[in-house]
N, C-alpha and C positions, 0 to 999 in steps of 0.2 A: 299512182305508180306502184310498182309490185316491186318489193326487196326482193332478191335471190340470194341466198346463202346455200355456200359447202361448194366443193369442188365439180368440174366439168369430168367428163373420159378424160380426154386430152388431157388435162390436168395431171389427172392420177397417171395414165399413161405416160408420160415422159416422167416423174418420178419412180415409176416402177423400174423406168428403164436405166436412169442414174444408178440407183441401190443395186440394178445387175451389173453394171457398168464397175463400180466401188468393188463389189465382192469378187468380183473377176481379177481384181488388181491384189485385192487386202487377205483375203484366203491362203493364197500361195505364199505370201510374203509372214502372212501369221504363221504359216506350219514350217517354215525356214527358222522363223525364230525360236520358235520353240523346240527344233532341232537340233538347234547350235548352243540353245540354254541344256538340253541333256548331254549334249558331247562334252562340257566345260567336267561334268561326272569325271568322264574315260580321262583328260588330262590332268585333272588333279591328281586322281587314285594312281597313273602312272607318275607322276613326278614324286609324289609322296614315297610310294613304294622304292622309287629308287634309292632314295636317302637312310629306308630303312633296311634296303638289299647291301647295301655300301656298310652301316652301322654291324651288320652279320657280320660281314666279311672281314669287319676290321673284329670281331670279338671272337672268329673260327678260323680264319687263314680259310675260310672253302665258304661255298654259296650251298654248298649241297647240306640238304636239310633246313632252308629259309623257305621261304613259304608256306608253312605250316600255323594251326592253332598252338599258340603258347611259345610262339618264339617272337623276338622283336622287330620282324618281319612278315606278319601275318596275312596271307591274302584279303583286299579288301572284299566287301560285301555290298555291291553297288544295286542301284535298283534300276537303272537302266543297261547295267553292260555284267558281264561274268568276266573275273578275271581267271588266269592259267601261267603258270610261272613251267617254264624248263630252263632246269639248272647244269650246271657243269660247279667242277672244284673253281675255276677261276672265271666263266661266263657264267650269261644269266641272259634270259629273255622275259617279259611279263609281254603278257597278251590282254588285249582288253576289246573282248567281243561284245557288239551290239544285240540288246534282248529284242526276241522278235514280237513280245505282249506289251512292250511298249514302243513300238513302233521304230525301233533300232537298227534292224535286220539290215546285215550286208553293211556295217561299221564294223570295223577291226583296226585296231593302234597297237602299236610296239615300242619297245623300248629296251635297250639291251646295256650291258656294263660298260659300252666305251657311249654310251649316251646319246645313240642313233635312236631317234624320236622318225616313225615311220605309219605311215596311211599304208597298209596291205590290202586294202579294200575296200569299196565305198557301194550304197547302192546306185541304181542307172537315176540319170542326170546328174550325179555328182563327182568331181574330178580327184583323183588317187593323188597323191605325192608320197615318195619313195623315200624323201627329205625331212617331212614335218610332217604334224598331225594334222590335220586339213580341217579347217573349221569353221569353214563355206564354200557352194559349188561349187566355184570356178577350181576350184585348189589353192586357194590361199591358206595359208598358215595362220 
């Protein structure tokens, strides 16, 4: 009687088709993740910044002239998002755009002096909120 060893087609074929099967599910769900791990960037550096927008305001009476090098409100230096501050004497806005070389594009967060945390933009299949900083599809906060 004759051994056979190693795998049939059939064999290999329906494992080939599993591992397509797997990466069809795990793909999309890996680059969500790793989505939601760059956004957590944009909601740090805006909550940070506001406590040190708030600290100006208590040491100047005005916001104007905070966001600057060499003050105690510095714009942050993110590697996934650019940020942008417009100021007024008693408002304030920080902007925190998504870089588009790191796969960001079409993210934008706000956050302004009475502490409206806002999604102004999201790219297509992800859902905006006007409310909160959105930090998965659907719109959840």
């Amino acid at each position: 009687m004759k051994l056979v060893r190693g795998f049939s087609l059939i064999e290999l074929m329906i494992v080939v088709a599993i591992i397509g099967i797997l990466s069809q599910i795990a793909l999309p769900q890996y680059r969500d993740y790793v989505t939601r791990g760059k956004i957590s960037e944009a909601v740090a550096e805006l909550s940070t910044m506001r406590g040190k927008l708030e600290q100006y305001f208590l040491d100047n009476r005005t916001y104007v002239g905070a966001c600057a090098a060499g003050t105690v409100a510095p714009l942050p230096a993110g590697k996934y998002f650019t940020y942008a501050c417009t100021l007024g004497a008693t408002t304030y806005t920080v902007t925190a755009t998504g870089a588009a070389a790191e796969g960001m594009s079409g993210f934008t967060y706000t956050i302004n002096d009475t502490n409206v945390r806002a999604t102004t933009s999201v790219p297509a299949g992800w859902t905006a909120n006007a409310t909160c900083w959105v930090t998965r599809k659907g719109g959840s906060c």
